[in-house]
PDB file of the backbone (N, CA, C, O) and the ligand in Angstrom, with CONECT records:
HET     ZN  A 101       1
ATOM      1  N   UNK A   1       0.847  -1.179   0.000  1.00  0.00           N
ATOM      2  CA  UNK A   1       0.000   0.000   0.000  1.00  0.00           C
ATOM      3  C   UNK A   1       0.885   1.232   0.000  1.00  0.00           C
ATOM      4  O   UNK A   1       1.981   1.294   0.558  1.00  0.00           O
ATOM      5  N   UNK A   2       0.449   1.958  -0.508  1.00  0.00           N
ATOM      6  CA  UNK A   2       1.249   3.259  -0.887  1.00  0.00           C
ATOM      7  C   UNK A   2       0.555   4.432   0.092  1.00  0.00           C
ATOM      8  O   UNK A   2      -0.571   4.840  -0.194  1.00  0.00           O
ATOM      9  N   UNK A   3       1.094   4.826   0.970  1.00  0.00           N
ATOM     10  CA  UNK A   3       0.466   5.458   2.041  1.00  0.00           C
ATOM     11  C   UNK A   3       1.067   7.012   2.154  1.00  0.00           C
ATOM     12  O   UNK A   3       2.285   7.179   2.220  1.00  0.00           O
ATOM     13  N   UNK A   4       0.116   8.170   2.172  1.00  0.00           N
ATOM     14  CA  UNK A   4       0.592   9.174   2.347  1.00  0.00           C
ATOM     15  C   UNK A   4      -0.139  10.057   3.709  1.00  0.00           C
ATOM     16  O   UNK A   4      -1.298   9.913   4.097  1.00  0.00           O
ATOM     17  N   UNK A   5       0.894  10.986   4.283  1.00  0.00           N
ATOM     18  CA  UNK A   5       0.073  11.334   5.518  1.00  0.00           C
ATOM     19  C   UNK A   5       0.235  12.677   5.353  1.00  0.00           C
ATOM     20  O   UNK A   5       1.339  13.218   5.293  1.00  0.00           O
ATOM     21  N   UNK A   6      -0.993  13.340   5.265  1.00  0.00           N
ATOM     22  CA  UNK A   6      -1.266  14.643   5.107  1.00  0.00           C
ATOM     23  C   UNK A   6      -1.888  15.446   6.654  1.00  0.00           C
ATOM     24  O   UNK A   6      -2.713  15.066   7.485  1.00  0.00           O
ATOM     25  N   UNK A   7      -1.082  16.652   6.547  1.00  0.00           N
ATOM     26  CA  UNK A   7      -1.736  17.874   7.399  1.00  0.00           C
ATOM     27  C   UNK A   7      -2.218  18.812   6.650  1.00  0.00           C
ATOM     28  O   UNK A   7      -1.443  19.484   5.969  1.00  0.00           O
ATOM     29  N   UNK A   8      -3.479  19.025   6.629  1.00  0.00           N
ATOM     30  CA  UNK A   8      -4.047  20.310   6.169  1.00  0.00           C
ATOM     31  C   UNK A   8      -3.858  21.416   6.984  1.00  0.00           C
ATOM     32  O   UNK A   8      -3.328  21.304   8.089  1.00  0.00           O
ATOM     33  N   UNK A   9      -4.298  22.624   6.473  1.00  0.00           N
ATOM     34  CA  UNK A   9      -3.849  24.178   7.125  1.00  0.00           C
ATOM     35  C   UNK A   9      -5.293  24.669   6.488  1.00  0.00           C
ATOM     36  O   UNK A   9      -5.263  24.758   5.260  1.00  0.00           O
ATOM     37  N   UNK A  10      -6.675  25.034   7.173  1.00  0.00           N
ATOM     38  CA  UNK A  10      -7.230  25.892   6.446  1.00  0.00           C
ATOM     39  C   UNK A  10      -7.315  27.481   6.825  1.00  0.00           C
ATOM     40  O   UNK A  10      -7.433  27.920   7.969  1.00  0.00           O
ATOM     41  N   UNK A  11      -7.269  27.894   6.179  1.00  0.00           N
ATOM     42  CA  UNK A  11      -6.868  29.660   6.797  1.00  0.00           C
ATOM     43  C   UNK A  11      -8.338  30.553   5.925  1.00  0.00           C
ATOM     44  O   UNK A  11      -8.603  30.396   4.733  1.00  0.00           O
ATOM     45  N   UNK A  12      -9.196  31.559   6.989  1.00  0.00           N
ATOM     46  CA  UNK A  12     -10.095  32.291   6.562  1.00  0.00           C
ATOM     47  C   UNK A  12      -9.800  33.638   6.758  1.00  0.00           C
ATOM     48  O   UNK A  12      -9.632  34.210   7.835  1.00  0.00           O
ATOM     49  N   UNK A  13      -9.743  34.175   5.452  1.00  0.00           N
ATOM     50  CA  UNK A  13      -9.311  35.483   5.342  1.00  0.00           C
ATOM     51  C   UNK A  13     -10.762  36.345   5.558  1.00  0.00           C
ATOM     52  O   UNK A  13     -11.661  36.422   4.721  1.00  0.00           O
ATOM     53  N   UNK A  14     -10.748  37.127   7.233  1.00  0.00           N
ATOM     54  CA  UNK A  14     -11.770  37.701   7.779  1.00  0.00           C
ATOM     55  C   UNK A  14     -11.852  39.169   6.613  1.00  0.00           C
ATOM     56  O   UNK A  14     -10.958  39.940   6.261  1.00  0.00           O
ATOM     57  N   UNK A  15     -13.533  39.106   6.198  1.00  0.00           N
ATOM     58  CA  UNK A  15     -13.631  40.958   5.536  1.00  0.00           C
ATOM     59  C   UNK A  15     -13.676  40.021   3.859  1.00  0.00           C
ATOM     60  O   UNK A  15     -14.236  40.628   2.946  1.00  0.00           O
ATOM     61  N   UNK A  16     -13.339  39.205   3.674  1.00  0.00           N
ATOM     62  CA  UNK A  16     -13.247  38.615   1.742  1.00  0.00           C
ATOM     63  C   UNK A  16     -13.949  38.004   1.190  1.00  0.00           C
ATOM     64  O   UNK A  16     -13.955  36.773   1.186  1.00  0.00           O
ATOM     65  N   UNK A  17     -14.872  38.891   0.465  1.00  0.00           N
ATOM     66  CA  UNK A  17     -15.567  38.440  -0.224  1.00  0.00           C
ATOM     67  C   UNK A  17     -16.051  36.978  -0.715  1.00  0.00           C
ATOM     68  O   UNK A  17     -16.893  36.190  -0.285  1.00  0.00           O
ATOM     69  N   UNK A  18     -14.880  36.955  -2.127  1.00  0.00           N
ATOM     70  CA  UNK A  18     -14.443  35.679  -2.887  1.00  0.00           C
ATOM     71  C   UNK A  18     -13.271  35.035  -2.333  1.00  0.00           C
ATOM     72  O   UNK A  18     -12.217  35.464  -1.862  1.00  0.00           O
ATOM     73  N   UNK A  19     -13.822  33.730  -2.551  1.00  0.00           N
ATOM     74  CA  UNK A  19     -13.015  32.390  -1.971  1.00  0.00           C
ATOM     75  C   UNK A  19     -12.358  32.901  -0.584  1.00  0.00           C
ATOM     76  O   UNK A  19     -11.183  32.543  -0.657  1.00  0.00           O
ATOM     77  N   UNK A  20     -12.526  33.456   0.438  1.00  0.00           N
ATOM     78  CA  UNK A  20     -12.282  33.296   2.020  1.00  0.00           C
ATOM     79  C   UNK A  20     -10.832  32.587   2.457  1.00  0.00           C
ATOM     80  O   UNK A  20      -9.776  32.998   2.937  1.00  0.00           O
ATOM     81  N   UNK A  21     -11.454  31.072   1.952  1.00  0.00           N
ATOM     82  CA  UNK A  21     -10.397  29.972   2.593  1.00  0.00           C
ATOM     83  C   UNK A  21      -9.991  29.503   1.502  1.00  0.00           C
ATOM     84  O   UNK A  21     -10.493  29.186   0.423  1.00  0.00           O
ATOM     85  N   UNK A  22      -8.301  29.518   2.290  1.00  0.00           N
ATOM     86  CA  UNK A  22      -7.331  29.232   1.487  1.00  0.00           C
ATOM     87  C   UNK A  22      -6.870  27.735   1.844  1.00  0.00           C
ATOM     88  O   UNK A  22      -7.100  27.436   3.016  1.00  0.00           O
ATOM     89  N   UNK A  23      -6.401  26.960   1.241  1.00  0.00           N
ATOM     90  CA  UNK A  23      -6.665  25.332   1.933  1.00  0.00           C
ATOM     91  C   UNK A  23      -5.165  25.318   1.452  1.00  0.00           C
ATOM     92  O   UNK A  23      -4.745  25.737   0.373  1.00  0.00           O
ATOM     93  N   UNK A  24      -4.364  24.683   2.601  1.00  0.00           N
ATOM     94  CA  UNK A  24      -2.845  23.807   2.459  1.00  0.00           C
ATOM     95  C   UNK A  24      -2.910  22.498   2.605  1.00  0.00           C
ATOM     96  O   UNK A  24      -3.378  21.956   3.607  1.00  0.00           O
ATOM     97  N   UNK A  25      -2.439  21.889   1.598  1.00  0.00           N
ATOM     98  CA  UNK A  25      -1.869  20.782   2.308  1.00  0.00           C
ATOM     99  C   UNK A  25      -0.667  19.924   2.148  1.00  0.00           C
ATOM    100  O   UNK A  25      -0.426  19.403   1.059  1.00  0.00           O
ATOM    101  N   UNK A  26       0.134  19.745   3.231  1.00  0.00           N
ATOM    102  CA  UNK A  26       1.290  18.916   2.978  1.00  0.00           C
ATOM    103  C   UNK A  26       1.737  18.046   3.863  1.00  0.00           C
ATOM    104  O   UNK A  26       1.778  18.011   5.093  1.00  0.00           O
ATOM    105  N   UNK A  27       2.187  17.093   2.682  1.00  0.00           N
ATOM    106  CA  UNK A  27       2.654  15.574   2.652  1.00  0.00           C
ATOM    107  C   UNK A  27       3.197  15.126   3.784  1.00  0.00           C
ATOM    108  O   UNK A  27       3.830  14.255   3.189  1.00  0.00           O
ATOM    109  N   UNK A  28       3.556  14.931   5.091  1.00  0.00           N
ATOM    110  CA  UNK A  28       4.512  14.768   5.849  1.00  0.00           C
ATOM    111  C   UNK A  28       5.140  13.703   6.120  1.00  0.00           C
ATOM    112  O   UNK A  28       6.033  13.575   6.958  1.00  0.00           O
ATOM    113  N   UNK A  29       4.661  12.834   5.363  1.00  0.00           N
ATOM    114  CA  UNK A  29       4.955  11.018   5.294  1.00  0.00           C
ATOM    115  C   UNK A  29       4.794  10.561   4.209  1.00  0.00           C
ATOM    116  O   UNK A  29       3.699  10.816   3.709  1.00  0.00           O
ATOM    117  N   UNK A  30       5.770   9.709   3.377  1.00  0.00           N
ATOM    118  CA  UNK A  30       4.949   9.008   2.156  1.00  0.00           C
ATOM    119  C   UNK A  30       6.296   7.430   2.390  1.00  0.00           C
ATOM    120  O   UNK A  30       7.489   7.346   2.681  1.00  0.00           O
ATOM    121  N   UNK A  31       5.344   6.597   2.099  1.00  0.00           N
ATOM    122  CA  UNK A  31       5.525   4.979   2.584  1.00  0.00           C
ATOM    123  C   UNK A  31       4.464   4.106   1.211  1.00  0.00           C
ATOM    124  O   UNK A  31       3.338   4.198   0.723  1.00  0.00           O
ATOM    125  N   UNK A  32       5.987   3.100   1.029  1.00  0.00           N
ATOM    126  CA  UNK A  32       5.305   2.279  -0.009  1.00  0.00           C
ATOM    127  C   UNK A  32       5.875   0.907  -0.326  1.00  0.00           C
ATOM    128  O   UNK A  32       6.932   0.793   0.294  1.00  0.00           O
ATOM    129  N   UNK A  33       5.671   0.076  -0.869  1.00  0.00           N
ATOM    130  CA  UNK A  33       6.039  -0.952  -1.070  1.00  0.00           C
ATOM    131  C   UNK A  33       6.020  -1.839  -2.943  1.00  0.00           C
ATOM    132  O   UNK A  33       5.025  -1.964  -3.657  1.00  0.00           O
ATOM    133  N   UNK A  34       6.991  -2.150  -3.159  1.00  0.00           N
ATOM    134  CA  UNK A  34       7.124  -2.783  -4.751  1.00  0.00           C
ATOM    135  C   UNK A  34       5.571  -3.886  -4.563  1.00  0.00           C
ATOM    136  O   UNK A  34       4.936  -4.410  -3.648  1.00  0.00           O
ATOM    137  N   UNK A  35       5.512  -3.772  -6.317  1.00  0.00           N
ATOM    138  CA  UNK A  35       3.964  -4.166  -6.227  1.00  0.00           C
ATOM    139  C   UNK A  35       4.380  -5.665  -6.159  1.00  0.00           C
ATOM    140  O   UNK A  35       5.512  -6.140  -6.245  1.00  0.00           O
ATOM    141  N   UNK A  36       2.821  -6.485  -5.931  1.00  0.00           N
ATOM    142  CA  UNK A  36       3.020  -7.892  -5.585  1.00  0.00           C
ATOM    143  C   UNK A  36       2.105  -8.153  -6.947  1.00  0.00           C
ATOM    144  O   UNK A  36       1.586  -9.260  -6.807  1.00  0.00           O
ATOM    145  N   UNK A  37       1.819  -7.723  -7.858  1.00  0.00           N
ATOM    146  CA  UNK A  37       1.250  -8.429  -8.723  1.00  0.00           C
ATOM    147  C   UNK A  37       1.536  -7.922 -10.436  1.00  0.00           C
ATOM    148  O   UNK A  37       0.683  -8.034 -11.317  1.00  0.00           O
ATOM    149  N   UNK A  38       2.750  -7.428 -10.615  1.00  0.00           N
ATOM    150  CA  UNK A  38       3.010  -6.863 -11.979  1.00  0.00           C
ATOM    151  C   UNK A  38       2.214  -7.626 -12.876  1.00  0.00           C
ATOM    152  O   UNK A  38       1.701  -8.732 -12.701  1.00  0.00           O
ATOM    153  N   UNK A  39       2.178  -6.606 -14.211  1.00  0.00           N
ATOM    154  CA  UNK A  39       1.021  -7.343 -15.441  1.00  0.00           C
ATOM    155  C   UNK A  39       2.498  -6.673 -16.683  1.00  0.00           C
ATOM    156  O   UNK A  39       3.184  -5.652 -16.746  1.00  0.00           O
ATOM    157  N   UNK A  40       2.385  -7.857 -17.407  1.00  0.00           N
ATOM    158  CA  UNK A  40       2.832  -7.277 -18.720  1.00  0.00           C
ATOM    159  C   UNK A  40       2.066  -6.677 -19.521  1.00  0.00           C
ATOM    160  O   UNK A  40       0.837  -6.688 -19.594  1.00  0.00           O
ATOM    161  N   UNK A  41       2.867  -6.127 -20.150  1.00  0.00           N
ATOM    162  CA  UNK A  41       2.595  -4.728 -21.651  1.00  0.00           C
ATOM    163  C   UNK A  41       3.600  -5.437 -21.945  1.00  0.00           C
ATOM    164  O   UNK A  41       4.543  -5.971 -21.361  1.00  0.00           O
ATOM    165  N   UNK A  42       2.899  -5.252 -23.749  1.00  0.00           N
ATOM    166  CA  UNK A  42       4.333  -5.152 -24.908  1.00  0.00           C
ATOM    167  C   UNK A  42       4.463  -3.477 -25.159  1.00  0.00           C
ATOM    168  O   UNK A  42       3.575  -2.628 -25.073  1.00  0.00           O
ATOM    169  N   UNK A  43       5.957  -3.308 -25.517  1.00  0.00           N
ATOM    170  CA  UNK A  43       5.551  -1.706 -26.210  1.00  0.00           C
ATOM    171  C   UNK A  43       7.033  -2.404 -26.830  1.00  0.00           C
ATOM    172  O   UNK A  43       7.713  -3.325 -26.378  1.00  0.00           O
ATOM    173  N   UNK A  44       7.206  -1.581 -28.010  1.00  0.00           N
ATOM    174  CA  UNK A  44       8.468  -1.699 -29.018  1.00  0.00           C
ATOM    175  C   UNK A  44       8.817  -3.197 -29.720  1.00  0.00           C
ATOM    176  O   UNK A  44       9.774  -3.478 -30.441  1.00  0.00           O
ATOM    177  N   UNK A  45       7.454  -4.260 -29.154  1.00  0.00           N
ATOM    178  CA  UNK A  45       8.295  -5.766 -29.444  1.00  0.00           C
ATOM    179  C   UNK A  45       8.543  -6.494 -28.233  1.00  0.00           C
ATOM    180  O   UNK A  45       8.736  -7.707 -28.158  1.00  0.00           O
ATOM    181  N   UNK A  46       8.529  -5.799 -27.439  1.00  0.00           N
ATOM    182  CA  UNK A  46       9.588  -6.070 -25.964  1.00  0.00           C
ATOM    183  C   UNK A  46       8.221  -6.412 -25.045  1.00  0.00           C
ATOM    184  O   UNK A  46       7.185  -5.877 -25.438  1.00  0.00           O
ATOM    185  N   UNK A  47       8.157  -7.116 -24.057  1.00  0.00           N
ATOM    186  CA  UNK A  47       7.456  -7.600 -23.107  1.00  0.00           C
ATOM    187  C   UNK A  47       8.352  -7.087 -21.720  1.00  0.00           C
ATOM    188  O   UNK A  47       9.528  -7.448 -21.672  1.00  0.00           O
ATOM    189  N   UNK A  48       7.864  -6.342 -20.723  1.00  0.00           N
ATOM    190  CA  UNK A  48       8.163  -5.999 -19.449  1.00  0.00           C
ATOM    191  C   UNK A  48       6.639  -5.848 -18.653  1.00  0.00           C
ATOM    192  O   UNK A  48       5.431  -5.666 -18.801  1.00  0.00           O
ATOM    193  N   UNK A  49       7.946  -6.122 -17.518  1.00  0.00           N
ATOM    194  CA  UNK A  49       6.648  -5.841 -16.376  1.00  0.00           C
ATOM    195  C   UNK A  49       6.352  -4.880 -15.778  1.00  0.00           C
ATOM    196  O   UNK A  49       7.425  -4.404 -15.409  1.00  0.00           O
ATOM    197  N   UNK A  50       5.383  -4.129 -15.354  1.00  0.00           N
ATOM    198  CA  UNK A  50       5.313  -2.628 -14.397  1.00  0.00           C
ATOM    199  C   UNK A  50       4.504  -3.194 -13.606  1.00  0.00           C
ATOM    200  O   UNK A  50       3.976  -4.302 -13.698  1.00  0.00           O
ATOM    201  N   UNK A  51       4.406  -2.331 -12.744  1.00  0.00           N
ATOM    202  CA  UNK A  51       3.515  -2.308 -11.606  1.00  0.00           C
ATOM    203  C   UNK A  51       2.274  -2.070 -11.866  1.00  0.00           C
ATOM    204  O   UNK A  51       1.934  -1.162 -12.625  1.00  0.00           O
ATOM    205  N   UNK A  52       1.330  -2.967 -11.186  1.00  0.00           N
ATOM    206  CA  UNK A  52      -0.594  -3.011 -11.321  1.00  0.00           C
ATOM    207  C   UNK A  52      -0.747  -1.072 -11.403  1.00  0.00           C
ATOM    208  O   UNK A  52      -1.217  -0.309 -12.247  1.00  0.00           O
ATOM    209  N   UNK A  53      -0.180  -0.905 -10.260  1.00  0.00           N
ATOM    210  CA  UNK A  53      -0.836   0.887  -9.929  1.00  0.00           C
ATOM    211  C   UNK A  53      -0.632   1.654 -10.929  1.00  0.00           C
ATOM    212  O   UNK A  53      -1.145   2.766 -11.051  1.00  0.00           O
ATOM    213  N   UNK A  54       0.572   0.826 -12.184  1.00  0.00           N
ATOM    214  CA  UNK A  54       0.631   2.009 -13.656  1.00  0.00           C
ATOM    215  C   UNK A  54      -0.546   1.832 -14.588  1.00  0.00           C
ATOM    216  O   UNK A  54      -0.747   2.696 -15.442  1.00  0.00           O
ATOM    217  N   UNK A  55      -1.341   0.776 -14.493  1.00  0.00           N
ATOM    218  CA  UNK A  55      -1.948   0.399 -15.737  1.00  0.00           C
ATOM    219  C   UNK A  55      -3.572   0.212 -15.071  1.00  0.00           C
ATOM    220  O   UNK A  55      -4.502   0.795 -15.628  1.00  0.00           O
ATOM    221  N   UNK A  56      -3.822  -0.675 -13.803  1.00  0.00           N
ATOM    222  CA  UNK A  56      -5.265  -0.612 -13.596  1.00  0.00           C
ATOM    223  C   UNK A  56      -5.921   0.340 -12.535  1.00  0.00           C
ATOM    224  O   UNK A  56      -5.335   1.003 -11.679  1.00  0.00           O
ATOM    225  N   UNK A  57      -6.915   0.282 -12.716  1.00  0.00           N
ATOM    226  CA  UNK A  57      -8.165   0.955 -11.567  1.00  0.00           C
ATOM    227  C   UNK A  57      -7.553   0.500 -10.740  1.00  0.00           C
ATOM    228  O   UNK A  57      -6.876  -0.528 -10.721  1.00  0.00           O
ATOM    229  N   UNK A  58      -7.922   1.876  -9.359  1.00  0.00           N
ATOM    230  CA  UNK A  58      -7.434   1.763  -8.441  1.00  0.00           C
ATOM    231  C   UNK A  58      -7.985   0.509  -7.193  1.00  0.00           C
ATOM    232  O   UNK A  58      -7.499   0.131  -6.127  1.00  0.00           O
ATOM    233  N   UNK A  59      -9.377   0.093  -8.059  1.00  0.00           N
ATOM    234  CA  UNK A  59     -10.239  -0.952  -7.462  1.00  0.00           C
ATOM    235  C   UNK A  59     -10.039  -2.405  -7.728  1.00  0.00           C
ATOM    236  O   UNK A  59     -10.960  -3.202  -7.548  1.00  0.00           O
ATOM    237  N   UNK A  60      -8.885  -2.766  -8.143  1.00  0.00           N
ATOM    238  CA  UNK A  60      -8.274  -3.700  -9.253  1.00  0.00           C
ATOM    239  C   UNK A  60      -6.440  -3.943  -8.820  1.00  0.00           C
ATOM    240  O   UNK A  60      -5.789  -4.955  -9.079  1.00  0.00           O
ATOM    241  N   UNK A  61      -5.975  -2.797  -8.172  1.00  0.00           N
ATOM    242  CA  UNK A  61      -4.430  -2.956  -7.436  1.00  0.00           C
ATOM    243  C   UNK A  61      -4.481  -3.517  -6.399  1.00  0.00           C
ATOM    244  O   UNK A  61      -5.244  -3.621  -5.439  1.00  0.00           O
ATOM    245  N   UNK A  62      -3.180  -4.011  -6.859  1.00  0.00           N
ATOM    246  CA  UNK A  62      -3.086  -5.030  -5.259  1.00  0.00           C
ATOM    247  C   UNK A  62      -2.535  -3.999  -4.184  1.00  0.00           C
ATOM    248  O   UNK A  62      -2.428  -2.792  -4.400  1.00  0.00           O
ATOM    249  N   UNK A  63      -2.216  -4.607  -3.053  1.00  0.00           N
ATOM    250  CA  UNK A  63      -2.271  -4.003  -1.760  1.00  0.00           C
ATOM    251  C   UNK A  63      -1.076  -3.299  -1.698  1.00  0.00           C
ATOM    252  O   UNK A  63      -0.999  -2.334  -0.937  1.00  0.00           O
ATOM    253  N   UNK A  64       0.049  -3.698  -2.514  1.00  0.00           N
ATOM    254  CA  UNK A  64       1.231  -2.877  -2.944  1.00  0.00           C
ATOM    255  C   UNK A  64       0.989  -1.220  -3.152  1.00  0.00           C
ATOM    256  O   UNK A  64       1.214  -0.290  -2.376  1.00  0.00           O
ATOM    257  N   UNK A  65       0.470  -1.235  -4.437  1.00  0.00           N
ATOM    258  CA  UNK A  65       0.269  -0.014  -5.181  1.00  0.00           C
ATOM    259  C   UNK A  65      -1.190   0.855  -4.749  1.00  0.00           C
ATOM    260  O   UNK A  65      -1.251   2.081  -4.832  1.00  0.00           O
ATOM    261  N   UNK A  66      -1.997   0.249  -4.419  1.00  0.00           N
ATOM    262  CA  UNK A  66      -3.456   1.238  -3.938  1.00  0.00           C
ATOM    263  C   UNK A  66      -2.702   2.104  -3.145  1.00  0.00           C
ATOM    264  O   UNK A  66      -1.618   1.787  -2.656  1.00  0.00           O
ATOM    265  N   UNK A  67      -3.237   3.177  -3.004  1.00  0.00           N
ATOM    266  CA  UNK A  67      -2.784   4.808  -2.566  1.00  0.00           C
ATOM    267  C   UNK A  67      -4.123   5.003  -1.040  1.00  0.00           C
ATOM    268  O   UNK A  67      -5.341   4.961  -0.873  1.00  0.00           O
ATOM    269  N   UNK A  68      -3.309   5.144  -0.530  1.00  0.00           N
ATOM    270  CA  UNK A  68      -4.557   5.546   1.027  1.00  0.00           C
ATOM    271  C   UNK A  68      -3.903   7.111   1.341  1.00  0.00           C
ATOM    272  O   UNK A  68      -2.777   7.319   1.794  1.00  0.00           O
ATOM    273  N   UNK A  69      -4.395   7.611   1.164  1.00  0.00           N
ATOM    274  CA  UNK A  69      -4.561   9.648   2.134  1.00  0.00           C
ATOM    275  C   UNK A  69      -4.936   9.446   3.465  1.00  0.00           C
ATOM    276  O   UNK A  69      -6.134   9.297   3.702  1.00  0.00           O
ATOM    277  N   UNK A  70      -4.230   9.418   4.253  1.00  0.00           N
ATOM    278  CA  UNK A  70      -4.551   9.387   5.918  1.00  0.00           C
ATOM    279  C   UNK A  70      -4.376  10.953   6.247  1.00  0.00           C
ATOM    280  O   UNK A  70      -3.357  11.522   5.855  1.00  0.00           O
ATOM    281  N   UNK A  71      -5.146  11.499   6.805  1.00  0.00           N
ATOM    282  CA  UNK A  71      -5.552  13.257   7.186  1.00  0.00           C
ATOM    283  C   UNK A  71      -5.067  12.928   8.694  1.00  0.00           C
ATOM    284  O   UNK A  71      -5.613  12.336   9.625  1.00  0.00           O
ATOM    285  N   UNK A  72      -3.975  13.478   8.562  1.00  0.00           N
ATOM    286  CA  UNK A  72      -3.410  13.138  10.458  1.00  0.00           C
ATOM    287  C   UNK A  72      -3.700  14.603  11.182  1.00  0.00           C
ATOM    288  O   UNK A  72      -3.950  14.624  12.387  1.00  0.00           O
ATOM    289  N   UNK A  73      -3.654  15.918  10.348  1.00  0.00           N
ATOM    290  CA  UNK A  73      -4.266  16.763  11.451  1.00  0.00           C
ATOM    291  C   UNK A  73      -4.725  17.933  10.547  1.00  0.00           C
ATOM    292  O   UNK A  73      -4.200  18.236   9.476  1.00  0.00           O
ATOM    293  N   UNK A  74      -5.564  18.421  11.010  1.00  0.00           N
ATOM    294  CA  UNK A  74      -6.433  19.689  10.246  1.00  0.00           C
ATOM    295  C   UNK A  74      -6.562  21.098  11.310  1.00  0.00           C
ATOM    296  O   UNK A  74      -7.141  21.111  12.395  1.00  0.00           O
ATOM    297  N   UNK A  75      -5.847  22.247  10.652  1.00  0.00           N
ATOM    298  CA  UNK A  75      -5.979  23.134  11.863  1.00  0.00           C
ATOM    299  C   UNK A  75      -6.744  24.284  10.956  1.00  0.00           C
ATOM    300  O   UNK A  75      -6.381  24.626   9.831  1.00  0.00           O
ATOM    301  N   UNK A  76      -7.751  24.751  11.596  1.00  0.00           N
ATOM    302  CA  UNK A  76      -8.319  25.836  10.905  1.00  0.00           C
ATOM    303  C   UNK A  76      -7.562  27.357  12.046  1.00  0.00           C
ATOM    304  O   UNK A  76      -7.364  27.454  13.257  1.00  0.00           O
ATOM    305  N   UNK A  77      -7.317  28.398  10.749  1.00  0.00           N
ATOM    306  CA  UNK A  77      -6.930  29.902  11.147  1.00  0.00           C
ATOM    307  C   UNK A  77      -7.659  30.715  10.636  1.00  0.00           C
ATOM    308  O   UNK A  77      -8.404  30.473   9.686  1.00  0.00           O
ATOM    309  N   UNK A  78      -7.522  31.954  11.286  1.00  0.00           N
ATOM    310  CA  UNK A  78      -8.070  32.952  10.443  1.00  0.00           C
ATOM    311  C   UNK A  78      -7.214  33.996  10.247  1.00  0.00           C
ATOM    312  O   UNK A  78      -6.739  34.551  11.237  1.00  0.00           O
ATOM    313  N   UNK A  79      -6.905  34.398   9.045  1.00  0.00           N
ATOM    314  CA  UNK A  79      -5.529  35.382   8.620  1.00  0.00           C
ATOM    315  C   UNK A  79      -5.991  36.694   9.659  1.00  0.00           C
ATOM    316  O   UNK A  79      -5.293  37.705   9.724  1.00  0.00           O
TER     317      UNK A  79
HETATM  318 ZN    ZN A 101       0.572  -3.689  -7.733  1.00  0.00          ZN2+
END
C-alpha cells in the first residue's frame, strides 16, 4: 500500500468576499512498497513488467500499489 500522511492548514481570510479559505496541504509522510502483482505490456516488441498501480483501476491494485490519504491533522486559522 502506498500510504501518504497529510496535514491540512485551512486559513479564513476575515472581511473577503471571494473564496475566504485558502486550503494547504502537505505531505509529511509518504511509505510504499514494490507491487506484488506486476502485469505485462508489450511496447516496441519487448514484453516488461510494471507495476498493477501504472496500468489498472485503483479498485483492481493489489495491496502494494493502492494509494490511502490518511488526514493526520487539520488546523483551521483565520488570517
Ligand atoms: Zn501492484
Amino acid at each position: 500500500m502506498t500510504r501518504y500522511q497529510v496535514a491540512v492548514t485551512e486559513t479564513y481570510a476575515d472581511g473577503v468576499q471571494d473564496n475566504p479559505w485558502s486550503v494547504v496541504r502537505d505531505v509529511t509522510a509518504a511509505d510504499s512498497a514494490p507491487c506484488h502483482r506486476p502485469i505485462a505490456v508489450k511496447a516496441n516488441g519487448h514484453r516488461r513488467l510494471i507495476a498493477c498501480g501504472r496500468r489498472l483501476p485503483s479498485d483492481q491494485q493489489c495491496d502494494a500499489c493502492r494509494v490511502t490519504v490518511e488526514i493526520v491533522e487539520v488546523r483551521r486559522k483565520r488570517a
